[in-house]
C-alpha positions in Angstrom: 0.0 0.0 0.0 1.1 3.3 -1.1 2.5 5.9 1.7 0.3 8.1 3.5 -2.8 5.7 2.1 -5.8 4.6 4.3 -7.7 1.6 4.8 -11.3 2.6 4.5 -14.7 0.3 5.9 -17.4 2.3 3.7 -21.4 0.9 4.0 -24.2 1.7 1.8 -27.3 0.6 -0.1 -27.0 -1.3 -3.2 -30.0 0.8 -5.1 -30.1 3.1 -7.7 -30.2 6.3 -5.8 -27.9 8.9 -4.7 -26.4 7.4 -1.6 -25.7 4.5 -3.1 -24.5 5.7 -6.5 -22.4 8.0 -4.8 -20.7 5.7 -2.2 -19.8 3.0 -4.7 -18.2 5.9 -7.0 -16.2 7.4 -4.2 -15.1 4.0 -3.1 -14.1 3.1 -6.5 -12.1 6.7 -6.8 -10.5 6.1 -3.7 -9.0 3.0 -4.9 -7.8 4.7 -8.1 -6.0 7.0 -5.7 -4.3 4.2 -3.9 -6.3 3.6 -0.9 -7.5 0.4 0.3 -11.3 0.4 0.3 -14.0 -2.2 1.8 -17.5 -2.1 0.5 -20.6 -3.4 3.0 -23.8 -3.5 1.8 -26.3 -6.7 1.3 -26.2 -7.2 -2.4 -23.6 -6.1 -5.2 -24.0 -2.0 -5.5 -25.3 -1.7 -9.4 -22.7 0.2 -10.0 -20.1 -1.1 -8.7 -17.4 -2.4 -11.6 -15.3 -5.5 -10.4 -12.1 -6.0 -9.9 -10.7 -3.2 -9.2 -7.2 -3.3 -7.4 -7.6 -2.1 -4.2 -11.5 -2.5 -3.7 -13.0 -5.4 -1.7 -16.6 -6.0 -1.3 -18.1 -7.6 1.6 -21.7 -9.0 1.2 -23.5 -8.7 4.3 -26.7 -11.3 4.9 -30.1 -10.7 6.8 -30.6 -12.5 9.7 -33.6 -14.3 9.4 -33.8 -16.1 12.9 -36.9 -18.4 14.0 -36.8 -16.2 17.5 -37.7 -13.3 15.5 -40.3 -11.7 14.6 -38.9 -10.2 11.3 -35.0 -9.9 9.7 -32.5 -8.3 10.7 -29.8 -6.2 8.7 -27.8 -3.8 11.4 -26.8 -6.6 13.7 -24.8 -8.7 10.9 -24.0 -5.8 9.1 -22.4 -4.7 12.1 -20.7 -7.9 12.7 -19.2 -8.1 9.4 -18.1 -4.8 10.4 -16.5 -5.8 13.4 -14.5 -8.3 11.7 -13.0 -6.7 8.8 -11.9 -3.9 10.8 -10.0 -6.4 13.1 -8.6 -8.6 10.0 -7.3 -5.3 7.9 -7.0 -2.9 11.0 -8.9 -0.7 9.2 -8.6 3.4 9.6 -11.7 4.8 8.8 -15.7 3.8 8.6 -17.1 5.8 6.2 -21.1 5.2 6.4 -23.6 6.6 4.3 -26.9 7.4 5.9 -27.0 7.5 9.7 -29.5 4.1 9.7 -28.8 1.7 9.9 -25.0 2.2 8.9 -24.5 4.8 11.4 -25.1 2.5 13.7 -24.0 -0.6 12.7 -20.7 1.1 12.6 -21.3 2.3 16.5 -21.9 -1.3 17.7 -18.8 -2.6 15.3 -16.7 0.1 16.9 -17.8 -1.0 20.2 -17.3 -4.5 19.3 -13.6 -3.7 17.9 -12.6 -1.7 21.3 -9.7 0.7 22.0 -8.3 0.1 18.2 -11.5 0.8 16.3 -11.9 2.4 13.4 -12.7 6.2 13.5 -16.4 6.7 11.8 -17.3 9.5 9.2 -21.2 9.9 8.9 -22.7 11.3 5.4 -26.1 12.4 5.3 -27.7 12.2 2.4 -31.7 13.3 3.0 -33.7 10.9 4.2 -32.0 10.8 7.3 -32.9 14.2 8.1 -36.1 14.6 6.2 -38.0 11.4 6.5 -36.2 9.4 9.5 -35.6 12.6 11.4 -39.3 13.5 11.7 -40.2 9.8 13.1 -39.9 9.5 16.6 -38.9 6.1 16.4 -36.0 6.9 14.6 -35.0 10.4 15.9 -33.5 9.4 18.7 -31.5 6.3 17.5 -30.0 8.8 14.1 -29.1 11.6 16.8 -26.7 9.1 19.1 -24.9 7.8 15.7 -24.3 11.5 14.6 -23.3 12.9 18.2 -20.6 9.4 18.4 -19.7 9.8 14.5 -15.8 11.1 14.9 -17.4 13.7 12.0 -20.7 14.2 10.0 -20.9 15.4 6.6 -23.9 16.9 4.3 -24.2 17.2 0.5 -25.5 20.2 0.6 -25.7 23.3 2.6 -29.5 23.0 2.5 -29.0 19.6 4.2 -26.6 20.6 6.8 -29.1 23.7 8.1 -32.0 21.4 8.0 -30.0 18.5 9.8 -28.9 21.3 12.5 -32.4 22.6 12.8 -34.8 19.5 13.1 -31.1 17.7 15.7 -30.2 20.9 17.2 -27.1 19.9 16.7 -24.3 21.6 18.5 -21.1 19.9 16.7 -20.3 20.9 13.3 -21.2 19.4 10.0 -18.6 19.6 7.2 -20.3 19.8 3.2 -18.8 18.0 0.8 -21.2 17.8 -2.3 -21.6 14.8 -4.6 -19.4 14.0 -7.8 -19.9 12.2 -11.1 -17.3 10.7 -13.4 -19.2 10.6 -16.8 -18.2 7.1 -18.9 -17.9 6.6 -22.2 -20.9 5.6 -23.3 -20.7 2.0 -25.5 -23.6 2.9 -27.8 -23.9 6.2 -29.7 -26.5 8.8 -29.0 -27.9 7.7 -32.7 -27.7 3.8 -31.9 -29.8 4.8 -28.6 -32.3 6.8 -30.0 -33.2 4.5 -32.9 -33.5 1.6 -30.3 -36.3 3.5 -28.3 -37.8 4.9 -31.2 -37.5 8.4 -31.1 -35.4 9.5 -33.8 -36.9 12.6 -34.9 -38.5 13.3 -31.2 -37.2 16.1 -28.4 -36.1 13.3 -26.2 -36.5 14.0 -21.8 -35.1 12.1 -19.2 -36.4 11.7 -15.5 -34.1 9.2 -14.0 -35.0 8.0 -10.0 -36.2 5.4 -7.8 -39.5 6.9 -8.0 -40.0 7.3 -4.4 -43.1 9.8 -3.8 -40.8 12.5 -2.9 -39.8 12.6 -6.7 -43.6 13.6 -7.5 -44.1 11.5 -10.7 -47.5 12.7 -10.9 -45.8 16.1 -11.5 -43.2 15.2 -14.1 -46.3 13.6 -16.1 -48.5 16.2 -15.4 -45.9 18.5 -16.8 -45.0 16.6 -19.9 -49.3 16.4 -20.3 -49.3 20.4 -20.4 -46.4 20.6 -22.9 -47.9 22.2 -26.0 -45.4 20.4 -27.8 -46.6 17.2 -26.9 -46.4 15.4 -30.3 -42.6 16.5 -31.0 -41.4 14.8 -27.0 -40.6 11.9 -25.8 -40.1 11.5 -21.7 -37.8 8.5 -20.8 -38.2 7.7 -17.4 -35.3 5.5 -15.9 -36.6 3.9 -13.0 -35.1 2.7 -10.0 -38.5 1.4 -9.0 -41.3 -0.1 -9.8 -43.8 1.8 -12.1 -46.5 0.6 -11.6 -48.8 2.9 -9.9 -48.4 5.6 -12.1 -49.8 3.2 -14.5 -53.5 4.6 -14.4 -52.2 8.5 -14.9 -50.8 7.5 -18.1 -53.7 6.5 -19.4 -55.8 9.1 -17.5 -53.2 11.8 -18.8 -52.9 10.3 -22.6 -50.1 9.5 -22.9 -49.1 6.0 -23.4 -47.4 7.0 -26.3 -45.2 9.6 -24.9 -43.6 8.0 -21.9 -40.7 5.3 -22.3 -40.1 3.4 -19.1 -36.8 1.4 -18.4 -36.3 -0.3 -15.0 -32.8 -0.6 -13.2 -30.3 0.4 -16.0 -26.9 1.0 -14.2 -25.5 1.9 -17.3 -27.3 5.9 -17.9 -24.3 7.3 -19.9 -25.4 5.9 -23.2 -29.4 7.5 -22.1 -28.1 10.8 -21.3 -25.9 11.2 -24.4 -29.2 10.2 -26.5 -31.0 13.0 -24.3 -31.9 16.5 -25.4 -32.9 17.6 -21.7 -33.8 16.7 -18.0 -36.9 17.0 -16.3 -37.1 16.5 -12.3 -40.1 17.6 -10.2 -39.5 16.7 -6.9 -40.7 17.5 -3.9 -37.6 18.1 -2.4 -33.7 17.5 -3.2 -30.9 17.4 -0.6 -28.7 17.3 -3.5 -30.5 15.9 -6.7 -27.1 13.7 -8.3 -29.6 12.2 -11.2 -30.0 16.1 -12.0 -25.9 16.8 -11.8 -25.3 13.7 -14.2 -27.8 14.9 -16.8 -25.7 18.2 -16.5 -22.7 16.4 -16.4 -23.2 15.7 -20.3 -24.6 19.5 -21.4 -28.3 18.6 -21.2 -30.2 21.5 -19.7 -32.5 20.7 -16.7 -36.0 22.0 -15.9 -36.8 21.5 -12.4 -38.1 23.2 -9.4 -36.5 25.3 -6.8 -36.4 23.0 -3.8 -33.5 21.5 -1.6 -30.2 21.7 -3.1 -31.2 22.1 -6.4 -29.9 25.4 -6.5 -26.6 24.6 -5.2 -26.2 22.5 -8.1 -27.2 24.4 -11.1 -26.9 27.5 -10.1 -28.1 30.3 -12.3 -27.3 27.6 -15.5 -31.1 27.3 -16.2 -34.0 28.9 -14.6 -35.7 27.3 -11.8 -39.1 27.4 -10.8 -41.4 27.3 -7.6 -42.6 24.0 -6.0 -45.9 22.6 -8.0 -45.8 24.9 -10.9 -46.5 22.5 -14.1 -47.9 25.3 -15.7 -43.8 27.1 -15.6 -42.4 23.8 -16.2 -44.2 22.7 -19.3 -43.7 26.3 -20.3 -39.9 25.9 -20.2 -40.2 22.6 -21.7 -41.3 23.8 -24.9 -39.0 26.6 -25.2 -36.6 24.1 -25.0 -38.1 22.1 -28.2 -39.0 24.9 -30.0 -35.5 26.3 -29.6 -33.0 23.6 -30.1 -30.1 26.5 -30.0 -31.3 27.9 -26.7 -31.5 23.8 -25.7 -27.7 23.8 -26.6 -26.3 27.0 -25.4 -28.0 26.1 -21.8 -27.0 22.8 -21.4 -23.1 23.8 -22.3 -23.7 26.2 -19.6 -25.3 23.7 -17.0 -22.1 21.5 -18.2 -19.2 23.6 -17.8 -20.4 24.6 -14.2 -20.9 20.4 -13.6 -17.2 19.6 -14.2 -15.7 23.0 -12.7 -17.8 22.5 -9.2 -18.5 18.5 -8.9 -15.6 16.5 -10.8 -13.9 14.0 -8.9 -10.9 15.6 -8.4 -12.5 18.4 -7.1 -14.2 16.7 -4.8 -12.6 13.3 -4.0 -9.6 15.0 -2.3 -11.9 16.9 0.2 -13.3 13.5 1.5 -9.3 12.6 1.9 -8.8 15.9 3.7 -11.2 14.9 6.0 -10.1 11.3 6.3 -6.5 12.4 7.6 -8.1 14.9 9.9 -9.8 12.4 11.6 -7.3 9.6 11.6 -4.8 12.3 13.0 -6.8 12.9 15.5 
């Protein structure tokens, strides 16, 4: 191992969604940059590309014990934890989202004793927004911050709603989110003739369609487009469709939506894009909205969360709810293919000045060797 290089314990979900995408890309960048790096989560991350010198994963089962009423997922996680940290005298737990790998980390450290790794927290949303607001919860996500050896946020909208619903008294660093764009193995022309829409204005929505990412809106919006005949929304989804179902039909527009589920590889869909539509309710950071920007596709959206903080003034955004603005910007965008163009170089120029991985990879090492120091 290389001098000055850490070994790092980092635990996330497998999903498509940001913590997950973001985890396995950092972990993956870390290992470029010579540190050892130990992935925990309970199935294979859907992005994560292996081998890779100098990344390990670590599959971690549910316990799914007769003297139980239901599995379990932060007791082995922690475990597994526990032991890797003792066989590889790990440095650092980095854990993304304060539950369950907040705590699993907690127990492992407690497990581990006096030479236990130092744990890094990074809050991602639901933590704070959802979790944070349950009382069951609440307390459990407030011990794994207050014993986390640091806390991050990925946005500054995250960190002053975490302080405000925790009352938090120790300080929470923000490091936002990165992408690293791939080449894409199909070109834009291959894509578009495979779904269809050769001579279409072609949208993308990707998410895992939780109801926080308002679906109703992003159809409702496309429905209101007076350009409805020239567009085509594909929506890649990270869950299951199914209950929007009945709007489609309600809205008309079975022939205007394209649905693909789970596709870990989105560089070839965003190439094939002309722009990005996102309606959710709220964004801590909104990484599905930084990767469309990422490859000079301009983004309608609304002005919630961190949104802001990641397109800045690049494109217009526009207040919570307001299809009626949205769909309005949609079909200046298909009318005007120039203006389409000359926004999303915009969106994409600030993308890879602000959120490349060299910009922000070495902040997350920064903080590693703060913490390891002491």
């Amino acid at each position: 191992m290389e001098s000055g290089s850490l070994k790092i314990g980092i635990a996330c979900f497998p999903l498509i969604g940001g913590s997950g995408i973001l985890a396995t890309a950092l972990g993956s960048e870390l290992a470029r940059r010579g540190h050892e790096v130990y992935l925990f989560s309970y199935a294979l991350p859907v992005r994560l590309d292996l081998p890779q010198e100098g990344l390990h994963f670590h599959p971690v089962e549910f316990a799914d014990n007769a003297l139980f009423p239901c599995p379990d997922y932060t007791l082995p996680l922690a475990v597994k934890m526990a032991e890797v940290a003792r066989s590889q005298q790990l440095d650092l737990f980095h854990v993304h989202y304060a539950v369950p790998h907040a705590l699993a980390a907690c127990l492992a450290s407690q497990i581990v004793g006096p030479s236990a790794p130092r744990i890094i927290t990074t809050l991602h949303g639901s933590d704070t927004t959802l979790l944070g607001q349950d009382p069951d919860y609440r307390t459990a996500i407030e011990h794994a911050l207050v014993h986390s050896d640091a806390v991050t946020a990925v946005s500054e909208n995250l960190r002053n709603q975490t302080q405000e619903i925790f009352s938090l008294k120790r300080a929470i660093d923000v490091i936002p989110n990165f992408f690293t764009p791939n080449k894409p193995k199909r070109s834009r022309e291959e894509v578009r003739r495979d779904l269809g829409v050769t001579d279409k204005f072609l949208v993308l929505h990707m998410s895992n369609l939780r109801p926080v990412k308002r679906i109703d809106l992003l159809l409702r919006t496309v429905a209101m487009s007076k350009n409805r005949a020239r567009l085509r929304l594909l929506i890649l989804a990270g869950g299951p469709f199914d209950p929007y179902e009945p709007l489609l039909d309600e809205l008309a527009l079975r022939d205007s939506v394209i649905v693909r589920q789970n596709a870990a590889t989105v560089e070839e869909y965003l190439e094939a894009a002309d722009a990005g539509l996102y309606t959710s309710e709220y964004e801590s950071f909104g990484l599905s909205i930084l990767e469309t920007a990422f490859y000079g596709k301009p983004v309608v959206a609304f002005r919630v969360g961190g949104i802001p903080e990641v397109l800045g003034d690049s494109f217009p955004l526009y207040p919570f709810g307001d299809v009626t603005a949205a769909a309005s910007a949609l079909d200046a965008l298909v009318q005007n293919p120039n203006l389409a163009r000359e926004l999303g170089e915009q969106s994409g120029a600030r993308a890879r000045e602000r959120f490349s991985a060299d910009r922000v990879v070495p902040q997350y090492e920064a903080l590693y060797r703060r913490i390891s120091a002491g």
